[in-house]
C-alpha positions as CSV (number, residue, x, y, z in Angstrom):
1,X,0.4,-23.9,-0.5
2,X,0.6,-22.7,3.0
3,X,4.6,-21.4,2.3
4,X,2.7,-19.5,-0.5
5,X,0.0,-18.1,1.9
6,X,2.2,-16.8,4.6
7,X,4.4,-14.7,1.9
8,X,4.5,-10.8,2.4
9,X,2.1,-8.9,0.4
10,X,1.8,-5.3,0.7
11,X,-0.7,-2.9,2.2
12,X,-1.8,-0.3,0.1
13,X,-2.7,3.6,1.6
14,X,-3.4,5.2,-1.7
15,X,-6.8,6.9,-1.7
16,X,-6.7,7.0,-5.4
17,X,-6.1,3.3,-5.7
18,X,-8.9,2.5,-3.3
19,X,-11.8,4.8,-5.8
20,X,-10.3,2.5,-8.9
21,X,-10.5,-0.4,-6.8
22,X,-14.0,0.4,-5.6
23,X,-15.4,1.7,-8.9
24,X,-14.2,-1.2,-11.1
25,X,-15.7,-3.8,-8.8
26,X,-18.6,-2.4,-8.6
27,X,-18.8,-1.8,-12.5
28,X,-18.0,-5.8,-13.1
29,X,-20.8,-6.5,-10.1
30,X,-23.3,-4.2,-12.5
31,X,-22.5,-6.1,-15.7
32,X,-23.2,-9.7,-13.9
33,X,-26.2,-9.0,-12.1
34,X,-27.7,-7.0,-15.0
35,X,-26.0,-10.2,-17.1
36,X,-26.8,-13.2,-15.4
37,X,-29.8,-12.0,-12.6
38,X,-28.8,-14.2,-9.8
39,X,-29.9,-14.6,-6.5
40,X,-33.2,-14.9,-7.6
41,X,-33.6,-11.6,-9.3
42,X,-35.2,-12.8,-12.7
43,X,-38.0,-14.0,-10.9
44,X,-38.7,-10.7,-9.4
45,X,-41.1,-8.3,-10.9
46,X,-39.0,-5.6,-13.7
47,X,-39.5,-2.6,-12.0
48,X,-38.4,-3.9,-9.0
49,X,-35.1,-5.6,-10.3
50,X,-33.8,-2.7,-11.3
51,X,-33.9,-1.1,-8.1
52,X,-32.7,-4.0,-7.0
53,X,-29.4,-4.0,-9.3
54,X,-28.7,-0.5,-8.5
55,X,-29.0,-0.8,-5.1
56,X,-26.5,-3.9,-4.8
57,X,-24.1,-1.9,-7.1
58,X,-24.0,0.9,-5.2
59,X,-23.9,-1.0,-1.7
60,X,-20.9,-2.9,-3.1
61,X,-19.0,0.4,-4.1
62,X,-19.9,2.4,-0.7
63,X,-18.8,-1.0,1.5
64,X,-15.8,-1.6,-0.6
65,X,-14.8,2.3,-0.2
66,X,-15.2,2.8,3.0
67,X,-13.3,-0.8,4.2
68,X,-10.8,0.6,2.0
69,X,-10.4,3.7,3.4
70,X,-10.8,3.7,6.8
71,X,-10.4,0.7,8.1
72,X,-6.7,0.1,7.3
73,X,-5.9,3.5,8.5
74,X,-7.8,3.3,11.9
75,X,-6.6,-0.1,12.6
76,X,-2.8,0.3,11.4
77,X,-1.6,-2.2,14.2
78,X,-3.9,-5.0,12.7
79,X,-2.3,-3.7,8.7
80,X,1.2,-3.1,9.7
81,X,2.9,-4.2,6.5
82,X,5.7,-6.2,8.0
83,X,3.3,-8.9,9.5
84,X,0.8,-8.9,6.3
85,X,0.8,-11.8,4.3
86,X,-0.9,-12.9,1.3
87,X,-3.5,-15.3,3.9
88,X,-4.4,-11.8,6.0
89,X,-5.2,-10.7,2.5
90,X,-7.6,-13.4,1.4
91,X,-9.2,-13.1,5.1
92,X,-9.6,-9.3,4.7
93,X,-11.2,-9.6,1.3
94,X,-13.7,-12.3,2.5
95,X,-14.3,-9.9,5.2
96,X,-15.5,-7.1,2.9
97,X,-17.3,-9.8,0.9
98,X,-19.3,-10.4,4.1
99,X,-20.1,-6.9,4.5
100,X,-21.1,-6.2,1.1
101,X,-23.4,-9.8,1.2
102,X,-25.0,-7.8,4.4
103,X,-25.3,-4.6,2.9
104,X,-27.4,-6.2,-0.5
105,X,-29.8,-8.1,2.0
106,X,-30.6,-4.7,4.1
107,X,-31.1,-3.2,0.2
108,X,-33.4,-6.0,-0.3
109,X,-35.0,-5.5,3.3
110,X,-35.9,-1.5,2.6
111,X,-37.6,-2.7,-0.3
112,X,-39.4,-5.4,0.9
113,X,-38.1,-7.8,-1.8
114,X,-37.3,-10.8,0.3
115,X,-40.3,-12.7,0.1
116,X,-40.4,-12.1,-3.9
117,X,-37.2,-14.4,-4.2
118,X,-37.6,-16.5,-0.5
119,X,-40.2,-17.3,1.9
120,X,-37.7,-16.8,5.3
121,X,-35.9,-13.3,5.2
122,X,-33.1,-15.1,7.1
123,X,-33.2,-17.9,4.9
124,X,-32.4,-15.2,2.1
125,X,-29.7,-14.2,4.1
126,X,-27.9,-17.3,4.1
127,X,-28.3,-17.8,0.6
128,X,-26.9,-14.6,-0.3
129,X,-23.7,-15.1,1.9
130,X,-23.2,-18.7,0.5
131,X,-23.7,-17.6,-3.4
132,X,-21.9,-14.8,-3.3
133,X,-18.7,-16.5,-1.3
134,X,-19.3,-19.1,-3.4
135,X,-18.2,-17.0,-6.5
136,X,-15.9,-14.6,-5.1
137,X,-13.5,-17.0,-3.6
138,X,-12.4,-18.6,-6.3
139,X,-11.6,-15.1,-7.9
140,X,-9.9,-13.6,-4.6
141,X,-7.5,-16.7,-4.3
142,X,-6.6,-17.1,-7.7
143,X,-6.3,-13.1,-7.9
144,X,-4.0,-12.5,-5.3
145,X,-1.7,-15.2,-5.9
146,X,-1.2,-14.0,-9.3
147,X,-0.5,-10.5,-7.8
148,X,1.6,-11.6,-5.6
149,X,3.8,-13.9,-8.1
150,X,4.1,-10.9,-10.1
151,X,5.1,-8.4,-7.6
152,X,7.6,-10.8,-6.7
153,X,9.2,-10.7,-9.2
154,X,9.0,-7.4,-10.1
155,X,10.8,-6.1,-7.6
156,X,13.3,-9.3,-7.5
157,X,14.4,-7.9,-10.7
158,X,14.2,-4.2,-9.9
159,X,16.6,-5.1,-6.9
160,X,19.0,-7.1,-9.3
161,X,19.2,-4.0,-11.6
162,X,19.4,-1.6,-8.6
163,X,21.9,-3.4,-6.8
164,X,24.1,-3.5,-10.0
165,X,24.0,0.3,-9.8
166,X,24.1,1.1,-5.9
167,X,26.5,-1.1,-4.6
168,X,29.7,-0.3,-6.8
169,X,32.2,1.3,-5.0
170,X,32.8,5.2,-5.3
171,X,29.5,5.4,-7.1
172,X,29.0,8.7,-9.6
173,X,26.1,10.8,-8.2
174,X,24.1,13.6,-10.1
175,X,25.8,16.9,-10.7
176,X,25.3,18.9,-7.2
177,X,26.5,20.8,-4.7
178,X,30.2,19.7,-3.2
179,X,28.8,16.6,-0.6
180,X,31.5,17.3,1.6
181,X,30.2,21.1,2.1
182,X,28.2,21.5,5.4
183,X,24.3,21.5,5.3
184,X,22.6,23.0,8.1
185,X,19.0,21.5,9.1
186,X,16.6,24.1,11.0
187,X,13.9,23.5,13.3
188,X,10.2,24.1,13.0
189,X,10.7,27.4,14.7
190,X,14.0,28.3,13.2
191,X,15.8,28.3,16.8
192,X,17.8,25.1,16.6
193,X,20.1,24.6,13.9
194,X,22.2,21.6,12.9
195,X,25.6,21.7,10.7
196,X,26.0,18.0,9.6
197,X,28.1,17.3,6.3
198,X,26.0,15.9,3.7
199,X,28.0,12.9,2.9
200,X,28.1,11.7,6.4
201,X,24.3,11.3,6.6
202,X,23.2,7.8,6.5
203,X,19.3,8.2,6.8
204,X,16.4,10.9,7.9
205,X,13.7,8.9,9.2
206,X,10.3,10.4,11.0
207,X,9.1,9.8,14.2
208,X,6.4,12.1,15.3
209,X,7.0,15.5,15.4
210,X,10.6,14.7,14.7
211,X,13.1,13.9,12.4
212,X,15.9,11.1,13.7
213,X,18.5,11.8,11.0
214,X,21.6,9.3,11.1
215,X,25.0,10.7,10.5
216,X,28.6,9.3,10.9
217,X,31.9,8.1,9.4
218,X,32.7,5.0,12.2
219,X,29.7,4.8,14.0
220,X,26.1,6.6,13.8
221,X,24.8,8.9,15.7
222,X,21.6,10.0,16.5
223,X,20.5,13.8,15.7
224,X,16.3,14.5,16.6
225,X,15.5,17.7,15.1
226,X,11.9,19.5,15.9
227,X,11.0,19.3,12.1
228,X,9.0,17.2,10.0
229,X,10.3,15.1,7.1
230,X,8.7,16.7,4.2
231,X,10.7,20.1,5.2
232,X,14.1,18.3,6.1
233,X,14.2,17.0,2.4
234,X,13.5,20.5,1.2
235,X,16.5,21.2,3.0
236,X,18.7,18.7,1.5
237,X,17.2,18.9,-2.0
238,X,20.5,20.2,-3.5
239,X,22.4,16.8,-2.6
240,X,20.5,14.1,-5.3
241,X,22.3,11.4,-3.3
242,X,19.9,12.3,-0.6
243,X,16.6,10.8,-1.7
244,X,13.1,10.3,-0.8
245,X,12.6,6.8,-0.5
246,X,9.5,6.5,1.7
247,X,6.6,8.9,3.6
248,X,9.2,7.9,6.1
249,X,12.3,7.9,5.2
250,X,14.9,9.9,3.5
251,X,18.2,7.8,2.9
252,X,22.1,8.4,1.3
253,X,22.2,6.4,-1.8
254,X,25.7,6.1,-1.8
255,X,25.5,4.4,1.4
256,X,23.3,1.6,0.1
257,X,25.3,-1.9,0.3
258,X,23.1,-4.5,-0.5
259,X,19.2,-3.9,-2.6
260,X,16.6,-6.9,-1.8
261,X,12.8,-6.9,-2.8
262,X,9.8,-9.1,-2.2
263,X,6.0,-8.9,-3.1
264,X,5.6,-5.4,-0.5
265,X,8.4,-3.7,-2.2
266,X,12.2,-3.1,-2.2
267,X,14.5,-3.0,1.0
268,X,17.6,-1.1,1.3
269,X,20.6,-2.2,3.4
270,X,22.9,1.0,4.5
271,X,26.3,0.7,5.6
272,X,26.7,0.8,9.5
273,X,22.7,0.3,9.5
274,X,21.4,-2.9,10.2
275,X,17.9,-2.5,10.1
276,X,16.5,-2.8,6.3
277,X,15.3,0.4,5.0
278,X,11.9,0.0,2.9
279,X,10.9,1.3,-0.2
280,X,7.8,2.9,-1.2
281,X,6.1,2.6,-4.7
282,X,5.4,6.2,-4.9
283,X,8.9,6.6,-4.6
284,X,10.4,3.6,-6.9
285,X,10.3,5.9,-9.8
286,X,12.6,8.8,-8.4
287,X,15.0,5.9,-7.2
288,X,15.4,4.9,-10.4
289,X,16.0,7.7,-11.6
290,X,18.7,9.0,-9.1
291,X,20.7,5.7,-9.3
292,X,20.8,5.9,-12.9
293,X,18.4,3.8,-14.2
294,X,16.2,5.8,-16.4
């Protein structure tokens, strides 16, 4: 169990994903309470209780929301994807649990409901915290091992079927401009300029305000150009084995020698690079497409 628990699992930055997230919880949280009236609530008075139930719905779609958004991005140290495991996820999730358990009882507090359903206000509190962990454990272990399982292997088999592709010899790219031609890459400003040959470029990767691209036959070297990312692969758009792989990362396809995947995604091993180069979800789709695949 505790092999299971310390697998990766990925960290999701996709604002869209958080609303659905958010929403559909607090949908199911709408349909028990107004279902099964826990916590006391079919004791309290009818007018009240629906207050009450639209209060904790709301409360549980504003905490999730704003744990979802701002949290991970303000503490990316404490998310950074490489460390997270499936047990940080569990602990997070318990986390916003918490919050959203202390979030009903100050909803219950404003409308003076506490003593309608307990005598001690901190009493209530405690209750609250223990029934609601009580039911949402289960569901957050249960859920996220499935997820993970499944993203596993997902992407196992992604890899096998991308590997199968990439890592033959003198693979055929998309029709495109000769590779061999020079591509210059311009600063920001337009004063520096940078001839590289296309097919010698191993990876684009951004760091700051720059781009570190990767280019060599024997061994790499380094070229930082004053530009970001998104307007280097603009430049290179005409060479479809250059491809977007990542908000990070730009990488040769023909240059890939080995494909490997675990619950956070796909990882792709260059020649003459040692350092894994990850995948992002967004950008599984264009991958697949560029090595052939759909």
């Amino acid at each position: 169990m505790l092999r299971i628990l310390t697998r990766p699992h990925p960290v999701r930055y996709e604002t869209g994903y958080d609303l659905k997230v958010s929403a559909l919880v607090a949908l199911f949280v709408l349909v028990f309470l107004l279902a099964f009236e826990p916590f006391g609530l079919s004791h309290v008075r009818s007018g009240l209780r629906y207050y009450l139930i639209g209060g904790y719905t709301l409360v549980c779609f504003m905490v999730l929301l704003l744990n979802l958004l701002l949290v991970p991005r303000l503490l990316k140290s404490l998310f950074d994807e490489e460390k997270w495991t499936v047990l940080k996820t569990i602990v997070w999730q318990l986390w916003i649990v918490f919050c959203v358990g202390v979030g009903s009882y100050l909803w219950a507090l404003l409308f003076d409901a506490i003593s309608d359903f307990h005598g001690r206000s901190f009493g209530f509190f405690l209750y609250l915290q223990m029934a609601t962990l009580v039911i949402a454990l289960p569901c957050i272990v249960v859920i996220n091992l499935l997820n993970q399982n499944h993203l596993l292997r997902r992407n196992l088999e992604l890899s096998v079927e991308l590997s199968a592709k990439l890592e033959i010899p003198e693979k055929p790219t998309e029709t495109g401009p000769e590779p061999e031609a020079r591509v210059a890459l311009t600063s920001e400003n337009d004063r520096e300029k940078y001839e590289l040959t296309a097919r010698d470029i191993l990876f684009a990767s951004s760091q700051g305000n720059y781009t570190n691209v990767i280019v060599g036959r024997q061994s790499p070297e380094k070229v930082f150009i004053r530009s970001s990312l998104k307007r280097i692969a603009r430049q290179l758009a005409d060479y479809p084995f250059l491809v977007r792989c990542h908000r990070a990362y730009i990488v040769n396809i023909d240059k890939v020698k080995r494909v490997t995947g675990n619950a956070q995604g796909l990882k792709l091993t260059l020649e003459q690079v040692e350092r894994p180069i990850p995948v992002a979800r967004q950008y599984t789709k264009e991958l697949r497409r560029r090595a052939g695949l759909d």
